[in-house]
C-alpha positions as CSV (number, residue, x, y, z in Angstrom):
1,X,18.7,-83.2,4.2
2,X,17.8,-79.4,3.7
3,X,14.1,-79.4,4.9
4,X,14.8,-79.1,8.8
5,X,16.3,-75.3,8.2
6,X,13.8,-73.4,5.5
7,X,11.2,-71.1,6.2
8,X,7.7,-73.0,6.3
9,X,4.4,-71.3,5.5
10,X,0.8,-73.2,5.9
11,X,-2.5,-72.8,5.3
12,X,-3.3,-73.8,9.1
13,X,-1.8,-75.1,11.9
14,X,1.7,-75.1,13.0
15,X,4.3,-76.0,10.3
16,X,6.9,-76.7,12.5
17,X,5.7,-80.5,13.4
18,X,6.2,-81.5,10.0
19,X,9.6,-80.4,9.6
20,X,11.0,-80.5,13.0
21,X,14.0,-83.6,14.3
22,X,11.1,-85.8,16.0
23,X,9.0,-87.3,13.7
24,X,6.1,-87.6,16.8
25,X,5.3,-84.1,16.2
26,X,3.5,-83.0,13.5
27,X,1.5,-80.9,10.9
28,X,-2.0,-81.1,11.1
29,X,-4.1,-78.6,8.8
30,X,-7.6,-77.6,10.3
31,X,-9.2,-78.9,7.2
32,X,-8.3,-79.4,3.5
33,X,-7.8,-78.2,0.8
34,X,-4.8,-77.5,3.0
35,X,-1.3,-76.7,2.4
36,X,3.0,-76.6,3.6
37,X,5.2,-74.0,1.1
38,X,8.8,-74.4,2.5
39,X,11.0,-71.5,0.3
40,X,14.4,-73.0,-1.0
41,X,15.8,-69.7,-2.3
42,X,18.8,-69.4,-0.1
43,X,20.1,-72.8,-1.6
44,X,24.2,-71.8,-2.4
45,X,27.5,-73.5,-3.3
46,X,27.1,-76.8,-5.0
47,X,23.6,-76.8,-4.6
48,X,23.0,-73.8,-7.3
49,X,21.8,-74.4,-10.5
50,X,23.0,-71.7,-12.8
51,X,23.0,-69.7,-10.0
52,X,19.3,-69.8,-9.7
53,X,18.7,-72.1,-6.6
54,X,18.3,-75.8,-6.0
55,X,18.7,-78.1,-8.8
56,X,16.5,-81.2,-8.2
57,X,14.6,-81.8,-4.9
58,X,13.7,-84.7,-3.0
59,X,10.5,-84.9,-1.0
60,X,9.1,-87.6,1.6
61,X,5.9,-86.9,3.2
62,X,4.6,-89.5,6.2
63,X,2.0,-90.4,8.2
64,X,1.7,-92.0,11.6
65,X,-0.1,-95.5,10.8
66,X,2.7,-98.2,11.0
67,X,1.2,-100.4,8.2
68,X,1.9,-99.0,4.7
69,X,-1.9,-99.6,3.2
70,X,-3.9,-99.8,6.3
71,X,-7.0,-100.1,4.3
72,X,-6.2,-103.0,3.3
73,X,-5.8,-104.3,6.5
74,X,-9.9,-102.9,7.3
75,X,-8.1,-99.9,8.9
76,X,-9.3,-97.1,6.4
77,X,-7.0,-95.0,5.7
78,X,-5.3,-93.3,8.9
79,X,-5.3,-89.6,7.7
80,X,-3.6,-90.2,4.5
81,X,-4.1,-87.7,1.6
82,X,-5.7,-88.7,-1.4
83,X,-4.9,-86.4,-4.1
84,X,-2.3,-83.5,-3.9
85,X,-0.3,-81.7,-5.8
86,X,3.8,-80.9,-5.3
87,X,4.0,-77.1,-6.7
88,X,6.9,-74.8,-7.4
89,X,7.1,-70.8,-7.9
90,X,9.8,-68.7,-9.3
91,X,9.1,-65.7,-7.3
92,X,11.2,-64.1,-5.1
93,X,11.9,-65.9,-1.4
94,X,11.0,-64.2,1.9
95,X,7.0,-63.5,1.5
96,X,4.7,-66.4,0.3
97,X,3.4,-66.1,-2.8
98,X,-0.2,-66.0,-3.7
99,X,0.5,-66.6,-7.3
100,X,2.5,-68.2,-9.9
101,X,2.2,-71.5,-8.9
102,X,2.5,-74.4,-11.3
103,X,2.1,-78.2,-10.2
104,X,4.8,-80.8,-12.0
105,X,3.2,-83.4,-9.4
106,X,-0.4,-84.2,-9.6
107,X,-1.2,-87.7,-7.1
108,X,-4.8,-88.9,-7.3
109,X,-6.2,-91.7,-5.4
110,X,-3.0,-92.5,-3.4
111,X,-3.7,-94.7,-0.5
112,X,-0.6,-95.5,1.1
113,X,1.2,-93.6,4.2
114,X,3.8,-92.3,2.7
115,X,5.7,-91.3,-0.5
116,X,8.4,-89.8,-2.4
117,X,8.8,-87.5,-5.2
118,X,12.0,-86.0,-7.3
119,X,11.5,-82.0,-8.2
120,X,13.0,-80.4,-10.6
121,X,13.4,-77.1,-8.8
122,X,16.0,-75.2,-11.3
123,X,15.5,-71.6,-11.5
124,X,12.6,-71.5,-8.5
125,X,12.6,-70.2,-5.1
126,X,9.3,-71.7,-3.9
127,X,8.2,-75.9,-3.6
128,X,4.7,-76.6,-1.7
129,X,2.6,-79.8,-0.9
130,X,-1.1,-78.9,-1.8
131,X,-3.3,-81.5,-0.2
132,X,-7.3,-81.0,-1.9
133,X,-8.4,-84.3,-0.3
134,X,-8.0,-86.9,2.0
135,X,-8.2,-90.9,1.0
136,X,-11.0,-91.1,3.1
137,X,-13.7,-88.4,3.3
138,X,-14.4,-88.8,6.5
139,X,-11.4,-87.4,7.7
140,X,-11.3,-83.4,7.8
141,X,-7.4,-83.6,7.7
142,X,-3.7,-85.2,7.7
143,X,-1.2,-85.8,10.0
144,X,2.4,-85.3,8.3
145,X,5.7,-85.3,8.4
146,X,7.9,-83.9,5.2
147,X,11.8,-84.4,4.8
148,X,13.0,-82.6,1.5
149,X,16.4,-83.4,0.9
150,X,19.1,-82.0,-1.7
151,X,18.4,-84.9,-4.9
152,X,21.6,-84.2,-6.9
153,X,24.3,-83.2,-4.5
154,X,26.4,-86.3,-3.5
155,X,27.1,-86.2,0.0
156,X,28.4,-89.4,1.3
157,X,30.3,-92.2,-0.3
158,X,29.3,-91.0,-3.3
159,X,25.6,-91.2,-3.2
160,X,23.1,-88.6,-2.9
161,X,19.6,-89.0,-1.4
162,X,17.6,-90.6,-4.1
163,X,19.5,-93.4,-4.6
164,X,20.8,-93.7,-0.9
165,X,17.3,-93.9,-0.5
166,X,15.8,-97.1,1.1
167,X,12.3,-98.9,1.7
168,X,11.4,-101.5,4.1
169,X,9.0,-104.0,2.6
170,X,7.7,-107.2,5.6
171,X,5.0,-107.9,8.0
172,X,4.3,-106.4,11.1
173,X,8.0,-107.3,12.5
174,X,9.4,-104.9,10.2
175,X,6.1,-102.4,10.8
176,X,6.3,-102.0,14.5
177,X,10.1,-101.5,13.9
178,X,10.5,-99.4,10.9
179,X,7.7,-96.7,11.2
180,X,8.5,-93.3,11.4
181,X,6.3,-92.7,14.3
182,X,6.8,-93.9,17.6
183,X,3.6,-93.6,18.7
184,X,2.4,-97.1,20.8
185,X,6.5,-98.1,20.7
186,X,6.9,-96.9,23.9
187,X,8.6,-93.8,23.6
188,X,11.8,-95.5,21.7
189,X,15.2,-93.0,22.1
190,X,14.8,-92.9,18.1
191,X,12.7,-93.6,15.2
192,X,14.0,-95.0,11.8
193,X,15.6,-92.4,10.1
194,X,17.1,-90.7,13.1
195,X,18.8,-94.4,14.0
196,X,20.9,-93.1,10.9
197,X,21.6,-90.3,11.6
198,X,24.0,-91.8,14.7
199,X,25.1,-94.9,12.1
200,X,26.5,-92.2,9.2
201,X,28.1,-89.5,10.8
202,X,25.3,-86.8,10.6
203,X,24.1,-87.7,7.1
204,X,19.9,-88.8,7.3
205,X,19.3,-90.8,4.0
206,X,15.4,-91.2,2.8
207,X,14.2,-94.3,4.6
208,X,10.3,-95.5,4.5
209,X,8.5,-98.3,6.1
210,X,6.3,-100.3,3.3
211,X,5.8,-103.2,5.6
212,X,2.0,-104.6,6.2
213,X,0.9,-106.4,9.8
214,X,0.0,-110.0,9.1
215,X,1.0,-110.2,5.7
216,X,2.4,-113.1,3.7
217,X,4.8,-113.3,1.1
218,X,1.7,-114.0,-1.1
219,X,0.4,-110.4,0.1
220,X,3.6,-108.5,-1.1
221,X,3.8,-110.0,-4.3
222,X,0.3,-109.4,-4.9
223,X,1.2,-105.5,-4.6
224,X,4.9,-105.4,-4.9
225,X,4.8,-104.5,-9.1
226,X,2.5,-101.0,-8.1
227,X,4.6,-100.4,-5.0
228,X,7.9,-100.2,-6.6
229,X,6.7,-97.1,-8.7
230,X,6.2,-95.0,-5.8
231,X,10.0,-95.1,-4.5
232,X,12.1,-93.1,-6.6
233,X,15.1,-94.7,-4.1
234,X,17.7,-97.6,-4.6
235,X,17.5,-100.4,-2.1
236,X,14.7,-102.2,-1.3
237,X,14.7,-104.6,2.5
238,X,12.4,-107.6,2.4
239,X,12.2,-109.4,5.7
240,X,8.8,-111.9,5.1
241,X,8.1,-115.1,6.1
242,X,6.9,-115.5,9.6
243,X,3.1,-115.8,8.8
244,X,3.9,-117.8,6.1
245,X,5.3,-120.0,8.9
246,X,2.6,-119.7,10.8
247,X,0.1,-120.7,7.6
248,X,2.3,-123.4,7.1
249,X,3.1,-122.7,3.4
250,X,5.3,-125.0,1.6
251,X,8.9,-123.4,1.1
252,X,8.4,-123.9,-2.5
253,X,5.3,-121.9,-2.8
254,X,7.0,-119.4,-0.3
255,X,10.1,-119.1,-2.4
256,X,7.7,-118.7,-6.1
257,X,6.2,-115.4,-4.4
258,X,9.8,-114.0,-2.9
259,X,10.9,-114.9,-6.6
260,X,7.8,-112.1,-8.0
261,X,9.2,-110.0,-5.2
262,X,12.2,-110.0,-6.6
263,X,12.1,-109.9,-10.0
264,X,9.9,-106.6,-9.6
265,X,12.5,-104.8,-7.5
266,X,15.0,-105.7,-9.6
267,X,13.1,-105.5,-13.1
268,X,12.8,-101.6,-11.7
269,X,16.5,-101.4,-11.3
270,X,16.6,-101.4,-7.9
271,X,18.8,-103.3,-5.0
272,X,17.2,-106.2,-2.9
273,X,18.2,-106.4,0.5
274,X,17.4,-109.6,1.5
275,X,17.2,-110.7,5.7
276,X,16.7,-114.1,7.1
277,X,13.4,-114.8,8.3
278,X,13.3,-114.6,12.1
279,X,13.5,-116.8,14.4
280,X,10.4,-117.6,16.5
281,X,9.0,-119.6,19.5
282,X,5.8,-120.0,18.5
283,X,4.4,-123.5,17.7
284,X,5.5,-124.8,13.9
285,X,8.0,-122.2,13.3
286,X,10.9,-124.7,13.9
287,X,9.6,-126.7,10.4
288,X,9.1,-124.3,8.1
289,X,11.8,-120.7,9.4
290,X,14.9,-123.4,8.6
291,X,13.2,-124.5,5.6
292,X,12.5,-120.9,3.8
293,X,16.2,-119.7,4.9
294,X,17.7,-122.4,3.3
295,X,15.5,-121.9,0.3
296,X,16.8,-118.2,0.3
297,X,20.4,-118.9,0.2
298,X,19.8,-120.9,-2.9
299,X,17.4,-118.6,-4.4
300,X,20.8,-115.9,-4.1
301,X,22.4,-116.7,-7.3
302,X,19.7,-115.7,-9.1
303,X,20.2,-112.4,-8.6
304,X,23.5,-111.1,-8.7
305,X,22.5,-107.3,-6.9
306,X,21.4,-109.4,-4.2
307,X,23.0,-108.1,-0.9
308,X,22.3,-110.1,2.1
309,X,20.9,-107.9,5.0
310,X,20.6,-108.8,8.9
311,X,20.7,-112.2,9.5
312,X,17.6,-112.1,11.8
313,X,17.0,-116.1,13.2
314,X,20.3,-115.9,14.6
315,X,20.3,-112.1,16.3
316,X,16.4,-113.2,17.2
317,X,17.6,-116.7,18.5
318,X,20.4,-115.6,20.7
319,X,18.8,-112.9,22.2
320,X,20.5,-110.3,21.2
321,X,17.3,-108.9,19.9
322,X,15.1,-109.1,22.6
323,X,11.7,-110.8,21.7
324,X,8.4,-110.1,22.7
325,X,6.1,-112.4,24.9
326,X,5.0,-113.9,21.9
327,X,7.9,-115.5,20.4
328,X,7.4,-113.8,17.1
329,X,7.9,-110.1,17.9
330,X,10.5,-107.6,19.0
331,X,9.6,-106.4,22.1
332,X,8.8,-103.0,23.1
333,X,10.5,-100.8,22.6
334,X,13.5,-102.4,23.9
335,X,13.7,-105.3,20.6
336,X,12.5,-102.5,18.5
337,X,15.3,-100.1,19.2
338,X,18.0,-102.9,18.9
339,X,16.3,-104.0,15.3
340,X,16.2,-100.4,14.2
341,X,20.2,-100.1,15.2
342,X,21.0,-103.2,13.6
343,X,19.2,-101.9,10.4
344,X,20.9,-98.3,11.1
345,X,24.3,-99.8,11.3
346,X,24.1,-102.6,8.7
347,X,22.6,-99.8,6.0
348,X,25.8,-97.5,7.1
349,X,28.1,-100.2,6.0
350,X,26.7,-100.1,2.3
351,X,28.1,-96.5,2.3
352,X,24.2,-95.2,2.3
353,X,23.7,-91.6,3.8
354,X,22.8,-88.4,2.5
């Protein structure tokens, strides 16, 4: 990661919450159209193309709702920017310039909270998220957090940030957990990304939380073959099931929509990184949690990039993730933190950092 060190420049308000350590903190324009420059001239070493600067860029902007669509949850749409533009400029670092700018990034009608784009930044000294709208109009402004990262330098084990890069696709388990923001967590000692920062020696890999409160495995797969063409990264966490449970879904039906799941993060060459489905308390879940794990192990050899993630039941079972008063949910923020780690460290083993 490069972004926490460049010079930031913005139309209004203070820049320095969107590329600060704490992702609690962040940059929110007056109104838009609005926009964050950061200038990447002084990139050196192996990170020169031709001498000229940076070769490729990665960016991840973020905003604080915990649910990845919230409109589709009858939440609106939480700040999130509806069309922007990623821009670049040639022109020489250390004052902002007015002109020059061209745009090889042009998002309309995005409604999700976060995303992630690859620059190529060869030969310029300038990259800048230009935000003309919001995906609701009723909103004056965003709320964001931006990571840029170094997209061709290999850093770690080999890999560099893009396909280090991973995504959390679930239900509100994995929302609560995941989300950038620890706002309503209780304060956790980390959020996501910083969690990996401890697991892989300093290296802070792209991580994003696509996870949805209340959804079903039906839900995902409904949206799962647009989804997958936002993240430019390589492995994709599914951790679904529980309110399938709760529905009482057959496991055959359950398994048919992990199968579309599936079959559209791998048809977009991506890894699957599949977790048990939790253990719960609640009443039914002992029918139908057993059922769908079992049905998971033997869905497996159909896809041989399959890497088995966290075995949730068990660490939800015996406690070692602390559940909520529910019986379905981490609790806060003291189950949250220890599902984070457990992701943080279970990710490091895979050799993923950047």
């Amino acid at each position: 990661m490069i972004g926490r060190s460049l010079t930031t420049y913005v139309s209004s308000g203070a820049g320095s919450g969107a590329v600060d350590s704490t992702y609690s903190s962040k940059w929110q324009p007056t109104a838009d159209p609005a926009y964050i420059a950061r200038d990447i001239s002084g990139g050196v070493g192996a990170m020169r193309a031709d001498g000229g600067g940076f070769k490729s860029l990665l960016m991840t902007w973020y905003t604080q709702d915990d649910s990845y669509a919230p409109h589709l949850l009858g939440n609106g749409y939480a700040d999130i920017p509806g069309a922007y533009t990623i821009d670049v400029n040639s022109a020489p670092g250390g004052t902002y310039p007015t002109t020059g700018w061209t745009s090889p990034v042009t998002v309309t009608g995005n409604t999700v909270h976060s995303r992630s784009h690859i620059l190529n930044v060869a030969g310029q000294n300038w990259v800048r998220l230009s935000i003309s709208s919001e995906a609701d109009a009723s909103t004056s402004a965003p709320q964001l957090n931006i990571d840029l990262w170094d997209a061709s330098l290999a850093t770690n084990a080999g890999h560099t940030a893009v396909n280090a890069g991973w995504i959390n696709y679930g239900d509100s388990i994995t929302a609560r957990t995941m989300m950038q923001d620890t706002v309503g967590l209780g304060s956790p000692s980390y959020t996501a990304p910083n969690a990996l920062v401890y697991a892989i020696n300093g290296h802070t890999p792209l991580q994003e939380n696509a996870a949805m409160s209340g959804w079903k495995s039906s839900d995902v797969a409904g949206q799962i073959a647009t989804w997958i063409t936002y993240f430019p990264g390589r492995y994709c966490t599914l951790t679904i099931g529980t309110n399938d449970a709760l529905a009482a879904l057959a496991s055959s039906t359950y398994i048919a929509n992990v199968t579309t799941i599936l079959n559209a993060i791998t048809g977009a060459g991506k890894i699957p990184v599949v977790t048990t489905v939790p253990y719960s308390t609640a009443a039914g879940m002992s029918t139908y949690v057993p059922a769908y794990n079992a049905a998971l192990a033997t869905l497996k050899a159909s896809y041989p990039t399959w890497v088995d993630g966290p075995d949730f039941y068990t660490l939800f079972q015996n406690g070692t993730i602390a559940m909520d008063a529910d019986g379905i949910h981490p609790s806060v923020p003291t189950g949250c933190e220890t599902m984070r780690s457990t992701w943080a460290t279970f990710m490091a083993s895979l050799g993923v950092g950047a």
